[in-house]
C-alpha positions as CSV (number, residue, x, y, z in Angstrom):
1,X,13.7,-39.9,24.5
2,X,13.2,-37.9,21.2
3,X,10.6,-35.5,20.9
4,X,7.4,-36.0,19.1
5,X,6.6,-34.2,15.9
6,X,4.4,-30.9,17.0
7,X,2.2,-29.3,14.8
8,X,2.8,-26.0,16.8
9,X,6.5,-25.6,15.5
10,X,6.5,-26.3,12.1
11,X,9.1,-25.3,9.2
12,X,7.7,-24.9,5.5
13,X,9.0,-25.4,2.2
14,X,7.1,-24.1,-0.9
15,X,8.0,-25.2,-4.3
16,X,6.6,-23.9,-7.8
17,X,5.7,-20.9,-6.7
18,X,5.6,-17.8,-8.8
19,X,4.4,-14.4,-9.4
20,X,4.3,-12.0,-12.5
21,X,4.3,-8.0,-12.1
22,X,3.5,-6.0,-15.1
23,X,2.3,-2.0,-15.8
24,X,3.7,0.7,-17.3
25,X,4.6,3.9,-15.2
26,X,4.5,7.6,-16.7
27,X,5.2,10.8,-14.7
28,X,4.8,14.6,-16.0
29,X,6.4,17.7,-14.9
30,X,5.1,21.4,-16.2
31,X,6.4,24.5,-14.9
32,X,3.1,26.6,-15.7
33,X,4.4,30.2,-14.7
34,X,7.4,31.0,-12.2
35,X,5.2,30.8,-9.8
36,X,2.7,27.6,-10.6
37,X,4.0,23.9,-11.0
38,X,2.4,20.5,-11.5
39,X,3.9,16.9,-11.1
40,X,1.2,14.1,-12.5
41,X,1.6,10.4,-12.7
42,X,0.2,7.3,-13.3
43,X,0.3,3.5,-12.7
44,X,-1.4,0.8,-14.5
45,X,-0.6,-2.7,-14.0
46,X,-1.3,-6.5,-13.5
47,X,-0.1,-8.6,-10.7
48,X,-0.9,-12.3,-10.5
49,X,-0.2,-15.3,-9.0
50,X,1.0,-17.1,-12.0
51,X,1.2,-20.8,-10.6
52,X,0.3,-22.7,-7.9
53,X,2.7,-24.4,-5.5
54,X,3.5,-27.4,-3.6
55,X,4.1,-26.9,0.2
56,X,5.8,-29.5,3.0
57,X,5.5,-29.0,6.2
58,X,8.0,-30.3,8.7
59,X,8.3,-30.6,12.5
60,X,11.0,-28.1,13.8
61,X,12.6,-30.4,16.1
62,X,12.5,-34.0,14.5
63,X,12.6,-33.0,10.5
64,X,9.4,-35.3,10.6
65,X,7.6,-34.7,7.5
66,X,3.9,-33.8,9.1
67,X,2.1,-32.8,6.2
68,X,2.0,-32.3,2.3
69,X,-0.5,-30.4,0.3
70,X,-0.6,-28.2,-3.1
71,X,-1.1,-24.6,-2.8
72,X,-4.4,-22.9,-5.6
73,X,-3.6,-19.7,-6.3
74,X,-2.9,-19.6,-9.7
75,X,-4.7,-16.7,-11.6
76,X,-4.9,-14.8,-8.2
77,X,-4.4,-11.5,-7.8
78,X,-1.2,-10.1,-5.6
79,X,-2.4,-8.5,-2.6
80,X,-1.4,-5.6,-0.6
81,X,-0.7,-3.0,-3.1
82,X,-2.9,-0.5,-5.6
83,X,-2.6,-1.9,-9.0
84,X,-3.8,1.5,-10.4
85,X,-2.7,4.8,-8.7
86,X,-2.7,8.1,-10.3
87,X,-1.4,11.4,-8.4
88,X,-1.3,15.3,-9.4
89,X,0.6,17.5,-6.8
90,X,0.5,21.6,-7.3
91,X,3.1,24.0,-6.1
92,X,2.3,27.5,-5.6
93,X,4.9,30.4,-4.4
94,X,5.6,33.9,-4.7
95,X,7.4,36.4,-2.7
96,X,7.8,34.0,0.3
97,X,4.3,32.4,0.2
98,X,3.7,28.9,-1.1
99,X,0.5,26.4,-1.2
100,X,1.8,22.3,-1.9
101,X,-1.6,20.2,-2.5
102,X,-0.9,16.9,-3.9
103,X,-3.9,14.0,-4.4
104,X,-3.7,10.5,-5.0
105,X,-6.3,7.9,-5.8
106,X,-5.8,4.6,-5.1
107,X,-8.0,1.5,-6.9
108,X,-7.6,-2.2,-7.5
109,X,-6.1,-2.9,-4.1
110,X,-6.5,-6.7,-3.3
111,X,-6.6,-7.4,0.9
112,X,-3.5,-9.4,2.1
113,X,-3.0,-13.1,1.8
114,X,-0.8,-16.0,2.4
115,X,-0.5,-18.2,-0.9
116,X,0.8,-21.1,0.9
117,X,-2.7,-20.7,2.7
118,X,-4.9,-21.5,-0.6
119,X,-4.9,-25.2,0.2
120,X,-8.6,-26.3,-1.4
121,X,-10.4,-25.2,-4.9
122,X,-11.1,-21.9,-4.1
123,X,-10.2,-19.8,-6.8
124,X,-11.6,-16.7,-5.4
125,X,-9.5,-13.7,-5.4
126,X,-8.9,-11.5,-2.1
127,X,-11.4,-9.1,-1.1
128,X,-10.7,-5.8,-3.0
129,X,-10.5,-2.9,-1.1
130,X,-13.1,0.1,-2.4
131,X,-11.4,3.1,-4.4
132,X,-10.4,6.4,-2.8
133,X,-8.9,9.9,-3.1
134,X,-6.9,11.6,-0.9
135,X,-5.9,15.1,-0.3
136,X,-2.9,16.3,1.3
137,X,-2.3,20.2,1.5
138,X,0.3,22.3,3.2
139,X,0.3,26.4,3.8
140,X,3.3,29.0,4.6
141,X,5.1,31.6,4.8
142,X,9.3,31.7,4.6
143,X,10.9,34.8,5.2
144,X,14.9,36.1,6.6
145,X,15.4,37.3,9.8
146,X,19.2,38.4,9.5
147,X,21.3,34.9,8.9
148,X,17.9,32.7,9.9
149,X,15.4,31.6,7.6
150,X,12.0,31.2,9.4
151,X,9.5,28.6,7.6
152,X,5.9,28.9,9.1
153,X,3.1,26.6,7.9
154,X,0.0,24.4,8.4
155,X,-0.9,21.3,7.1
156,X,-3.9,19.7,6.7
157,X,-3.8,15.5,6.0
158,X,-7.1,14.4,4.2
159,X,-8.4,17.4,3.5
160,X,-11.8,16.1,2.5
161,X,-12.7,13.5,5.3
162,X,-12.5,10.6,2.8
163,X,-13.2,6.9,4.6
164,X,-11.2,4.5,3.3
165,X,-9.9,1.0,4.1
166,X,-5.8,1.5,4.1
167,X,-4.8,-2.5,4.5
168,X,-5.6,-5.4,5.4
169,X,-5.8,-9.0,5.4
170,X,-8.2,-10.8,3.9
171,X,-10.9,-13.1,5.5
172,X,-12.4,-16.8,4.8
173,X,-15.4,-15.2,2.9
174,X,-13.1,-12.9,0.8
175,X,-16.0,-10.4,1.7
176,X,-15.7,-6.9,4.3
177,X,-17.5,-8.7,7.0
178,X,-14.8,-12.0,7.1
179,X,-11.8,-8.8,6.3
180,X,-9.4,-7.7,9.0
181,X,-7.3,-4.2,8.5
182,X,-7.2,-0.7,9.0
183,X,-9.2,2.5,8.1
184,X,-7.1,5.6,7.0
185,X,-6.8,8.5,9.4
186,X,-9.4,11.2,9.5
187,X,-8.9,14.6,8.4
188,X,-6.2,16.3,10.5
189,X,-4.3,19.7,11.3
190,X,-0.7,20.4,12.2
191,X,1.1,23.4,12.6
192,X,4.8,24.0,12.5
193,X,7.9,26.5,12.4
194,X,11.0,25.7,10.7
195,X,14.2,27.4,12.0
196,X,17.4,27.4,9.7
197,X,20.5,29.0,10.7
């Protein structure tokens, strides 16, 4: 006896489908002094669903057609990565001391999302994930010890305590309370030595 179609082992196919990425990228280098150096860029861009889609849905056993349905998300922003992002890092050092901060700020961040999921009129785009800064800074000290070079330092990740949404995947409401993800790791502190023969 064949099997019967079963909605819980299903294979898709999605047609018409189509995304377009642009931006423009810039980065800067300065060596200030011997002993001071900044790195700076930037990221602008646009990313949109550029066309809806068709999607067939077949059973996994039988290659029963069990459902067919067009896919809105034309117009849509992508999800899942900053459209805008800036960063400046600094680099300090002199006679065996160093301080490396960097910061990056992160904005227009659409939550996660399965096209093939936008199956009615709602042209709504993902929730968008609030703006945030982060600071990363790490402290040492390298010196010789006859043929080893000893590398002690301490890091500190978020140096500010931001709260900030990371990623996620967006909800029925488009909304925080209907979103499902991640908050970013508190401020923390590490220590280290680095031993090179």
């Amino acid at each position: 006896q064949a099997k019967r179609a079963n909605e819980n082992a299903e294979k898709y196919q999605i047609s018409g489908l189509n995304a377009l990425h642009v931006g423009v990228e810039a980065t800067a280098t300065q060596e200030i002094t011997r002993w001071l150096n900044l790195n700076a860029y930037a990221m602008l861009a646009s990313w949109k669903w550029k066309s809806g889609g068709h999607a067939i849905t077949y059973d996994t056993y039988s290659g029963e057609v069990l459902k067919q349905y067009a896919i809105y998300c034309d117009g849509l922003h992508v999800g899942d990565a900053p459209q805008t992002q800036l960063g400046l890092q600094v680099n300090v050092s002199a006679r065996g001391w160093y301080v490396n901060a960097d910061c990056r700020y992160n904005a227009r961040m659409y939550a996660d999302f399965e096209p093939s999921s936008r199956v009615s009129s709602d042209r709504r785009d993902a929730y968008r994930l609030p703006a945030y800064a982060i600071v990363n800074a790490t402290a040492g000290y390298k010196f010789p010890v006859r043929k080893v070079s000893l590398n002690f330092f301490a890091t500190v990740r978020n140096l500010t305590a931001n709260q900030y949404i990371e990623r996620g995947i967006d909800g029925a409401n488009h909304d925080l309370d209907t979103f499902r993800g991640y908050w970013g790791m508190p401020r923390q502190f590490s220590f280290g030595v680095e031993v090179r023969l």
